[in-house]
C-alpha positions in Angstrom: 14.2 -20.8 -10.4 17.8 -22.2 -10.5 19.4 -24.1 -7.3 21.4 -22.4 -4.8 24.9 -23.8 -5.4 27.7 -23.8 -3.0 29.2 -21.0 -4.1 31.3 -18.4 -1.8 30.5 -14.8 -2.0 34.0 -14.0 -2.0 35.1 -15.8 -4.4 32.1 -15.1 -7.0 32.9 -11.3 -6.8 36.3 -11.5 -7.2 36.0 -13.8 -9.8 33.2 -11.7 -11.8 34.3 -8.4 -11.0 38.6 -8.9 -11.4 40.2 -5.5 -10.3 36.2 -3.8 -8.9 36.8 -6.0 -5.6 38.6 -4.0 -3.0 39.3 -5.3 1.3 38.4 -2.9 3.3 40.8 -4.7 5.7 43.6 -4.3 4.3 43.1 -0.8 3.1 43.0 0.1 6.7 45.9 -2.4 7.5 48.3 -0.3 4.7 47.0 3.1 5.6 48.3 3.3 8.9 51.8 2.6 7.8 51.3 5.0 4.0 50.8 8.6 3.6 49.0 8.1 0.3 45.1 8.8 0.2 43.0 5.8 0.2 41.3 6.1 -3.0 45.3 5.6 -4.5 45.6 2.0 -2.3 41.7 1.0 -3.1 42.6 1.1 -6.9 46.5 -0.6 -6.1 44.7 -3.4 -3.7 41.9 -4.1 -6.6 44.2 -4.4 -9.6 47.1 -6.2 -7.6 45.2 -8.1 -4.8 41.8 -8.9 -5.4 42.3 -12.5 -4.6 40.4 -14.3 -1.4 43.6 -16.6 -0.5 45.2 -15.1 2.2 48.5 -16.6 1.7 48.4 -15.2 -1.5 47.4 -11.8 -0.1 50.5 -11.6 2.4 52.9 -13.0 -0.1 
């Protein structure tokens, strides 16, 4: 069995599935403001910000 490495989650998904990784945070954050159904700003927020820096993110 291989060792557990100290790995975050996040950054594993996002890093092995680019554009399938999709924060449900800020989906809710941009609906309230958007009148565009959520399955449009799931597929925008997982090609154009599937990163785990949050800096990055508000930029």
């Amino acid at each position: 069995m291989k060792e557990a490495k100290d790995i975050d989650l996040d950054d594993l998904m996002t890093s092995e599935f680019k554009g399938r990784v999709v924060r449900k945070d800020l989906t809710k954050q941009l609906k309230e403001g958007a009148n565009v159904p959520v399955y449009v700003l799931e597929y925008l927020l997982g090609m154009y910000c599937s990163a785990t820096d949050n800096d990055l993110i508000e930029a």
